[in-house]
C-alpha positions as CSV (number, residue, x, y, z in Angstrom):
1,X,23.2,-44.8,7.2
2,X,19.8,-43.9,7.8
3,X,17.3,-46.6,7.8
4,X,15.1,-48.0,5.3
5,X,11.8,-46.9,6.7
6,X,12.7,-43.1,6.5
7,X,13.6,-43.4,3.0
8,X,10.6,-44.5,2.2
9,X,8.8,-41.8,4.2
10,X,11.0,-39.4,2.0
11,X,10.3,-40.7,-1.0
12,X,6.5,-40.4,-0.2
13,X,7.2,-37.2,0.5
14,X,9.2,-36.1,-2.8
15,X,6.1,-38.1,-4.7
16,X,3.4,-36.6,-2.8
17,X,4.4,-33.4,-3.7
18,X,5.0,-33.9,-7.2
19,X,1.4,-35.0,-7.2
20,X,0.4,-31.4,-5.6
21,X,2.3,-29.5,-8.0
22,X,0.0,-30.6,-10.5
23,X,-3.4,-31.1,-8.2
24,X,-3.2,-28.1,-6.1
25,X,-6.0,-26.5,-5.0
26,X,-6.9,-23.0,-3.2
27,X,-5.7,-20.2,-5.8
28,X,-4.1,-17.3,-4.6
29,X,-2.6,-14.4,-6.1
30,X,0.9,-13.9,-5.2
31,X,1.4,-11.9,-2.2
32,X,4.6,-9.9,-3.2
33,X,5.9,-6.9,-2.0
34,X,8.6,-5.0,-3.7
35,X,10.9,-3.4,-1.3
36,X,8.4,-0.4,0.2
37,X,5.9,-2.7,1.4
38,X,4.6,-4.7,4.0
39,X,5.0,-8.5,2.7
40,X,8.3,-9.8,1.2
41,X,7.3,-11.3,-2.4
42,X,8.8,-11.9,-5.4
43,X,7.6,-11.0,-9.1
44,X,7.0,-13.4,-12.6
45,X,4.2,-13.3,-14.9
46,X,5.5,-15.6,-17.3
47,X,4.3,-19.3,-16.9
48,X,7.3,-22.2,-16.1
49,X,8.3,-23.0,-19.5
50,X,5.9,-25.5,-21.2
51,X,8.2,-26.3,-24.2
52,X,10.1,-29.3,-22.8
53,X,7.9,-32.2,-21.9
54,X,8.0,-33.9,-18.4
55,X,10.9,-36.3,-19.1
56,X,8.7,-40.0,-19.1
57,X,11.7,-41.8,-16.5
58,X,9.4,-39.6,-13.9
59,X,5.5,-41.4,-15.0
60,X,6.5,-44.6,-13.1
61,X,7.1,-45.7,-9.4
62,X,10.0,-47.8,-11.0
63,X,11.1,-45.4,-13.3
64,X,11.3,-42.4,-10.4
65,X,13.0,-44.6,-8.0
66,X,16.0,-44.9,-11.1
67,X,15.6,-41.2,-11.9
68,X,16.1,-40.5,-7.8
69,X,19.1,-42.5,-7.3
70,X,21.8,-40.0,-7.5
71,X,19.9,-38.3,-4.7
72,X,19.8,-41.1,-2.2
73,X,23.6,-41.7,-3.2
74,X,24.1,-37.9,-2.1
75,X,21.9,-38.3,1.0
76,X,24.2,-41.4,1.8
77,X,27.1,-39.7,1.5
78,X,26.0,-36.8,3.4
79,X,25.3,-39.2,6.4
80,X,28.5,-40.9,6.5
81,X,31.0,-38.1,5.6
82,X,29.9,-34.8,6.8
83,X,31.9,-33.7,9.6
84,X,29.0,-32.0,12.2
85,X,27.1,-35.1,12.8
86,X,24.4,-36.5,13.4
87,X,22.7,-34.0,10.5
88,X,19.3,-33.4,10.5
89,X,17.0,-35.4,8.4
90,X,13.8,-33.2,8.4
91,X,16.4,-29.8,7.4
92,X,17.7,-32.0,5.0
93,X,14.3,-33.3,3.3
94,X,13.1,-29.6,3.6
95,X,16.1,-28.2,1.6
96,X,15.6,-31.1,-0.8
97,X,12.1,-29.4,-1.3
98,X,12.7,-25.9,-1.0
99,X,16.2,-26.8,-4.1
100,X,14.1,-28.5,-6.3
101,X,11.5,-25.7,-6.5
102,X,14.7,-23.1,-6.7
103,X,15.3,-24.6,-9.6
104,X,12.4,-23.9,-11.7
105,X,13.6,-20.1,-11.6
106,X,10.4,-18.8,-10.7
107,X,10.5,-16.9,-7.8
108,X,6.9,-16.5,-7.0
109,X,7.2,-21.1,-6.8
110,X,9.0,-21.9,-3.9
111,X,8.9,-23.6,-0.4
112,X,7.8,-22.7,2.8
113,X,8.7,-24.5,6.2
114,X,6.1,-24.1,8.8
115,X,7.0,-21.2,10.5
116,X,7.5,-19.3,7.5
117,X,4.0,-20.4,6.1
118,X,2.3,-19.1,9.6
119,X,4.0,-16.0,9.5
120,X,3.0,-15.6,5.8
121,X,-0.4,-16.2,6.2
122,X,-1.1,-14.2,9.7
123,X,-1.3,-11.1,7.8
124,X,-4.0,-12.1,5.6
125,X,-5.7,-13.8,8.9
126,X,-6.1,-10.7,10.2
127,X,-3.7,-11.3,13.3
128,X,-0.7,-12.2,14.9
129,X,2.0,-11.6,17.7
130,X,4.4,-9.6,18.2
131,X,5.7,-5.7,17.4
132,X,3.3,-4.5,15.1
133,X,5.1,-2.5,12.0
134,X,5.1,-3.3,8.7
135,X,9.2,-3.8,7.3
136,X,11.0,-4.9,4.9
137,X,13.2,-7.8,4.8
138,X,15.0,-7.3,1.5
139,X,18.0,-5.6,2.4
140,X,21.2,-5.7,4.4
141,X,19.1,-5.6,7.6
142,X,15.5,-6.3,8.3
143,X,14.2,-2.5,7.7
144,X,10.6,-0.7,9.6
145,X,8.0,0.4,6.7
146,X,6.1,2.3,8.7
147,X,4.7,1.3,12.6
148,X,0.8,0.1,13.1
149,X,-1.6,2.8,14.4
150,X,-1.6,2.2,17.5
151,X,1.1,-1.1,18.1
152,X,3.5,-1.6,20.3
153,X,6.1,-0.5,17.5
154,X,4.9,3.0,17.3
155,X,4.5,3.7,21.0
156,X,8.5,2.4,21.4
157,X,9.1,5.2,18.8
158,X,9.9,3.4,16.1
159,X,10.3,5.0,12.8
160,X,10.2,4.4,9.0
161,X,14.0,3.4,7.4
162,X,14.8,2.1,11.2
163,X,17.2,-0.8,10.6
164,X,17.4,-3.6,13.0
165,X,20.7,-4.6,14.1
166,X,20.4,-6.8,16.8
167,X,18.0,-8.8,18.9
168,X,18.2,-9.6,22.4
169,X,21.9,-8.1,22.4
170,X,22.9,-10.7,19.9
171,X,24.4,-9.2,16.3
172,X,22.3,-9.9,13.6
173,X,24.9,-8.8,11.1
174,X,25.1,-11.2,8.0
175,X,21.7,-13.0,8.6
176,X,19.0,-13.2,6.6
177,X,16.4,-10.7,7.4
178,X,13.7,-13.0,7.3
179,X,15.3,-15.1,9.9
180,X,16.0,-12.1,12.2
181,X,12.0,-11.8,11.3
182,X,11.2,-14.6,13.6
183,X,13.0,-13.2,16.5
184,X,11.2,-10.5,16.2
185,X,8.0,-12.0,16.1
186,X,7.0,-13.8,19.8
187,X,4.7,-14.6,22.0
188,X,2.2,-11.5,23.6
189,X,3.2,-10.1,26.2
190,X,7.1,-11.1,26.3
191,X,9.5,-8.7,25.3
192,X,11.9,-7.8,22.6
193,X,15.3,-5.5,22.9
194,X,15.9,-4.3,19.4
195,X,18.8,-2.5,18.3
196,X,18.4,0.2,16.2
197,X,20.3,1.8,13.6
198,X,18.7,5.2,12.5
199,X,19.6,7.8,9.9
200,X,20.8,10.9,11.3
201,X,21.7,9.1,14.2
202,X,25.5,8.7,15.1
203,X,25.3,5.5,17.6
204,X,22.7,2.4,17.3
205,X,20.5,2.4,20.5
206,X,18.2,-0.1,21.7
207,X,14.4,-0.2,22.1
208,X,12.6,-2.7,24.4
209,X,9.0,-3.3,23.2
210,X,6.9,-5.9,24.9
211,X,4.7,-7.6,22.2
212,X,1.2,-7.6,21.9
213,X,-1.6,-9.6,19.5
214,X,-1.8,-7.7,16.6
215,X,-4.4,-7.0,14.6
216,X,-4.1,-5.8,11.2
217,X,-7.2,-3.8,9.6
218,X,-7.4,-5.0,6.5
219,X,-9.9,-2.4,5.6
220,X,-10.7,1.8,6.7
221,X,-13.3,3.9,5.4
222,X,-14.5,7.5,6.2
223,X,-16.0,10.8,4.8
224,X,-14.1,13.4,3.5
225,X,-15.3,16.6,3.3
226,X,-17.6,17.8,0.0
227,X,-19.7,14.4,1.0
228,X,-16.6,12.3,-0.6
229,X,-16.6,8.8,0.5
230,X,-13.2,6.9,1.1
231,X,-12.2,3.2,1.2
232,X,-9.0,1.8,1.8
233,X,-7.9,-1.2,1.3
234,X,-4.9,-2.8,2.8
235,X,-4.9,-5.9,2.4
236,X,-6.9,-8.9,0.1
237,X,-7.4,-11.2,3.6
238,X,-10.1,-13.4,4.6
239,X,-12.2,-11.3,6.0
240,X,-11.9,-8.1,3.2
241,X,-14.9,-9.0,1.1
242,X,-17.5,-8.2,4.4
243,X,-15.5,-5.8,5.6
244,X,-15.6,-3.9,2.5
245,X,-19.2,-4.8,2.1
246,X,-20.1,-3.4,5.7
247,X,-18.0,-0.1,4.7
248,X,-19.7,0.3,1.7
249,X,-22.9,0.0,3.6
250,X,-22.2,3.0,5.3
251,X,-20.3,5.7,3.3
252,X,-23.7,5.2,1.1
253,X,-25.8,5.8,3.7
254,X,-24.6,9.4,3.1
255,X,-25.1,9.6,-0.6
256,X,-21.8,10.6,-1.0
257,X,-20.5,12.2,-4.6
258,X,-18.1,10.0,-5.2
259,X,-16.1,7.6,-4.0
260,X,-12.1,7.0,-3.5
261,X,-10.8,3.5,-3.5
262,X,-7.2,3.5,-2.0
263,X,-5.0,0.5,-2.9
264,X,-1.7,2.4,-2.5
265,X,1.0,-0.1,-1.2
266,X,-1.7,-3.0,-0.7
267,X,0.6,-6.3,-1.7
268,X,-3.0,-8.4,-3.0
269,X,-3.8,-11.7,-1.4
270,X,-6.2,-13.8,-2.6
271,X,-8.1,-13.9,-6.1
272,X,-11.2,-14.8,-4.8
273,X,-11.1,-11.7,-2.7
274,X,-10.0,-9.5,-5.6
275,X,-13.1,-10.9,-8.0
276,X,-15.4,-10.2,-4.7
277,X,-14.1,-6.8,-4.2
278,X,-14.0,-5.6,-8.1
279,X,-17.7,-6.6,-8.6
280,X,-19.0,-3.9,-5.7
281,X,-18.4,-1.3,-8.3
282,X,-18.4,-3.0,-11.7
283,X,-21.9,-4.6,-11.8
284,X,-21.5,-7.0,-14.9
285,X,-19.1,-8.7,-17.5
286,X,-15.6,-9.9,-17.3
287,X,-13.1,-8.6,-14.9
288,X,-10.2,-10.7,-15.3
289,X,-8.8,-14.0,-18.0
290,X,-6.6,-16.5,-16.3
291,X,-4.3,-18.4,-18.7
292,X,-2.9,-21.8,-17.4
293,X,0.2,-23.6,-19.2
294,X,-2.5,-26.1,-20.7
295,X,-3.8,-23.4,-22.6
296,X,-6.8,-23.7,-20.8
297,X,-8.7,-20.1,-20.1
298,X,-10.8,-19.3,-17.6
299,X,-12.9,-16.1,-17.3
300,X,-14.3,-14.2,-14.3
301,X,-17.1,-11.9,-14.7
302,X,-18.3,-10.0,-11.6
303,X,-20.7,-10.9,-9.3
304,X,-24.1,-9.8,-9.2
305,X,-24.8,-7.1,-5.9
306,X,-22.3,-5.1,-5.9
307,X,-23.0,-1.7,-3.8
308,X,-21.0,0.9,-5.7
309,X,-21.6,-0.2,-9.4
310,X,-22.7,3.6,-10.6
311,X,-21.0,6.4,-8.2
312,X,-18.4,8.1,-9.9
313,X,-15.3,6.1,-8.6
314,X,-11.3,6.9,-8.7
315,X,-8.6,4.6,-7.7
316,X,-5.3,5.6,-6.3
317,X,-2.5,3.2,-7.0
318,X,1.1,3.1,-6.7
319,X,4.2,1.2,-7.3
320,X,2.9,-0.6,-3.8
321,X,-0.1,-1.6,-5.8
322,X,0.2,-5.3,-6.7
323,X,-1.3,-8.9,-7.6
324,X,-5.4,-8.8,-6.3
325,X,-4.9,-4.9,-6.2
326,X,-3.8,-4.5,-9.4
327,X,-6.7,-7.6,-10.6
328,X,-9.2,-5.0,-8.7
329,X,-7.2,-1.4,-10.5
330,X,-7.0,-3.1,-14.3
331,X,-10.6,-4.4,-14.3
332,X,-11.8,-0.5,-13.2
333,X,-9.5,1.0,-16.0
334,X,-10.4,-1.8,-18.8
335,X,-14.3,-0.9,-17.9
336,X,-14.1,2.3,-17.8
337,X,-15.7,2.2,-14.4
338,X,-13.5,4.9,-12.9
339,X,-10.1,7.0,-13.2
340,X,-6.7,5.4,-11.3
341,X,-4.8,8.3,-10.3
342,X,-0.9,8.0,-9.2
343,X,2.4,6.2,-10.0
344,X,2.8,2.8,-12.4
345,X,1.6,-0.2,-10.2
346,X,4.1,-3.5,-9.2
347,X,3.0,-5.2,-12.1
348,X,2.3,-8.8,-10.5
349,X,0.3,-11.4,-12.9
350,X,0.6,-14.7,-12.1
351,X,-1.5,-17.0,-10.2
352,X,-0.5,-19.1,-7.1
353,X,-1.7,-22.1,-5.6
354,X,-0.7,-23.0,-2.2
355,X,-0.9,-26.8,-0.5
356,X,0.1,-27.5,2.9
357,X,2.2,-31.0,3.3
358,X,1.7,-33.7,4.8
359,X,3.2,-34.1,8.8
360,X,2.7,-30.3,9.7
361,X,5.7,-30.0,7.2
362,X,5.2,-26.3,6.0
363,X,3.7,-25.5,2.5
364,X,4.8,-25.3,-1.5
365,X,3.5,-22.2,-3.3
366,X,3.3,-23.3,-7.4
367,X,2.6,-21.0,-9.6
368,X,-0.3,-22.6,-11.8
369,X,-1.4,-19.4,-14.3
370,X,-0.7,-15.4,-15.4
371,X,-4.0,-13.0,-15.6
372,X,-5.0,-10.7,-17.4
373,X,-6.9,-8.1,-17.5
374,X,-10.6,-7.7,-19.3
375,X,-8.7,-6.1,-22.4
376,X,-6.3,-8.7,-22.2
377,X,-3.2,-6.9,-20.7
378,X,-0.4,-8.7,-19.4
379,X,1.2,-6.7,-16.8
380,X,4.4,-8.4,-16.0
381,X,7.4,-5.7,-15.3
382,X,5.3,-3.0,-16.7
383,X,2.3,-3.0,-14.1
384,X,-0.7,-0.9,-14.8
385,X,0.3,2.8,-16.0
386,X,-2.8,5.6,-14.0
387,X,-4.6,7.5,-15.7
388,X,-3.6,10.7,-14.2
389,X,-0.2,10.1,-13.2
390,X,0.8,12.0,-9.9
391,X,4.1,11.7,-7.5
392,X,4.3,11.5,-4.1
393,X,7.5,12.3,-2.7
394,X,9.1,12.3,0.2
395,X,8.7,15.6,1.1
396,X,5.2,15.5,0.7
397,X,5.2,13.1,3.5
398,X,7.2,14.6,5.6
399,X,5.2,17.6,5.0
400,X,1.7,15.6,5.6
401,X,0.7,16.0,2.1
402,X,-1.1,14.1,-0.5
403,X,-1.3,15.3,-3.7
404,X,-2.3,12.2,-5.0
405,X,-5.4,12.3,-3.1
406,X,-5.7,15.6,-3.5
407,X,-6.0,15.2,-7.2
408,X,-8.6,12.3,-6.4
409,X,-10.8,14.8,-4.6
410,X,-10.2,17.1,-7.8
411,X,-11.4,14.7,-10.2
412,X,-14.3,13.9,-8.3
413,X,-15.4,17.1,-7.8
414,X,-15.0,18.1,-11.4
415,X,-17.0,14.7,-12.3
416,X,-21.4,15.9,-13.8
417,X,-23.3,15.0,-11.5
């Protein structure tokens, strides 16, 4: 039986994280990704259900410590009759965690242990180690998106719909792709033997790929031709708002036009970023309502500043297009600020908060509100539906076509000047 000082530390534990679930601070959009993108997410805009109150056995010290007797009784019996012993405590409290958030049956709440939380947030830092591709780790097998310009992934010839197989010649058959994630991931500079399986090809082969510190624009601008500015935008990171704000600086310089915003298969990030981002080209009023459980509402208008607010602006979105992308998309469409050409977007409205624990223990995401947009849509399961709807298929790709961009250019040009 353990001793009566770590069950205390647990308990603290359990209590200090009730205490965040309530008190959290630093809002984030939910960084989701459906299946084609670069971040592994998952999808609610419905709040937790707010018709059962919190039970009142939970308001008191006393009170918890009855309501949390069955679990010490199971953690007890865990320690003195389960046959690989000794078990390991901090697992243990970290399932604890990561079950009782399960249960709320909101995929976008949920528990992170710290590897998973540094991995999670190294995209939206702007860097971090190891092949360089964006996959996807929803399947059978942890599956390459698409390599980086320029990483390690792409010079070892990886490909899009390369499934990994194995790591360091050990099978990785049956495990969670998100665990055979952090094999993959490693320090710059060693190196990585992945086993490929590849469509079209009879027989896996393998693909040694030394890693390197990666980089991730989160931002890529340049002229097109006919004086057409364009902006992409990957990624809703830490560094976005000036990176957009120096790009802007300099397709205006040019006096482009018009200007394409690209947010095709950008997974959001942070709600701060999106407000930022939205009010360089609407230049007043609201651009998004968050609704909390409370029935509190708060209201964002956009920023005074903004560099783009008159230009004659179309967005391209797609089915990539989700959480502070589609926050940036559904204020543009609601204001009439510009045209959003392409397929239906994720439809991701709800409203994260994130809190790291105490003792380097990882982090709980909770989601705290839904958004909507300035016309007061709710976009859960339905996302935002383009103006000008266009497909871009497979063959276009293969082909090096975009008629969805295509079609931006169109609109522009078309557009009085």
């Amino acid at each position: 039986m353990e001793s009566k000082p770590l069950r205390i530390i647990v308990a603290l534990i359990i209590a200090i994280f009730l205490m965040l679930v309530s008190f959290a601070g630093g809002i984030f959009t939910g960084i989701n990704l459906p299946s084609n993108l670069n971040l592994p997410s998952g999808l609610s805009l419905q709040a937790t259900s707010q018709s059962q109150p919190t039970p009142e056995v939970a308001s008191t010290p006393v009170d918890r410590e009855t309501l949390f007797r069955p679990f010490w009784q199971a953690w007890d019996l865990v320690h003195k009759q389960y046959v690989e012993q000794p078990v390991d405590d901090t697992t243990l409290m970290r399932g604890a965690i990561s079950g009782m958030l399960s249960s709320l049956g909101d995929p976008n709440t949920a528990y992170m242990d710290p590897i998973q939380y540094q991995q999670a947030n190294a995209p939206l830092e702007g860097s971090y180690e190891g092949i360089g591709a964006w996959v996807d780790p929803t399947g059978e097998f942890l599956t390459i998106i698409s390599p980086m310009e320029g990483s390690p992934a792409e010079g070892a010839g990886l490909k899009s719909g390369d499934m990994i197989t194995a790591v360091d010649g050990s099978s990785v058959v049956g495990i969670d792709p998100t665990l055979v994630l952090r094999q993959v991931l490693g320090p710059a500079g060693s190196t990585v033997v992945l086993t490929i399986q590849r469509e079209g090809e009879e027989n896996p082969f393998d693909v040694s790929i030394v890693r390197e510190k990666i980089v991730i624009p989160l931002v890529t601008s340049k002229m097109l031709d006919n004086n057409i500015a364009y902006l992409q935008i990957i990624q809703f990171g830490d560094k976005t708002e000036n990176n957009v704000r120096d790009a802007l600086k300099e397709l205006m310089k040019n006096k482009p036009q018009g200007l394409i915003l690209d947010l095709r298969n950008d997974p959001g990030g942070y709600l701060d970023t999106a407000i930022a981002v939205v009010s360089q080209f609407i230049p007043d009023g609201v651009v998004m309502y968050e609704d909390h459980g409370n029935g509190e509402r708060v209201t964002f208008t956009a920023r005074p500043g903004g560099l783009a607010t008159e230009i004659p602006l179309v967005v391209l979105v797609n089915e990539g297009s989700a959480s502070a992308s589609e926050i940036t998309a559904g204020a543009i469409q609601d204001r009439g600020r510009g045209t959003l050409v392409g397929t239906t977007t994720f439809g991701k409205g709800t409203v994260q908060s994130w809190s790291t624990l105490v003792d380097d223990q990882g982090a709980i995401k909770v989601t705290i509100a839904h958004w909507l947009t300035p016309n007061e849509r709710q976009i859960h399961g339905v996302g935002l539906t383009p103006d000008v709807e266009v497909q871009l298929t497979e063959e276009d790709v293969k082909a090096n076509l975009d008629p969805q961009l295509d079609k931006a250019i169109e609109i522009i040009l078309a557009a009085p000047n």
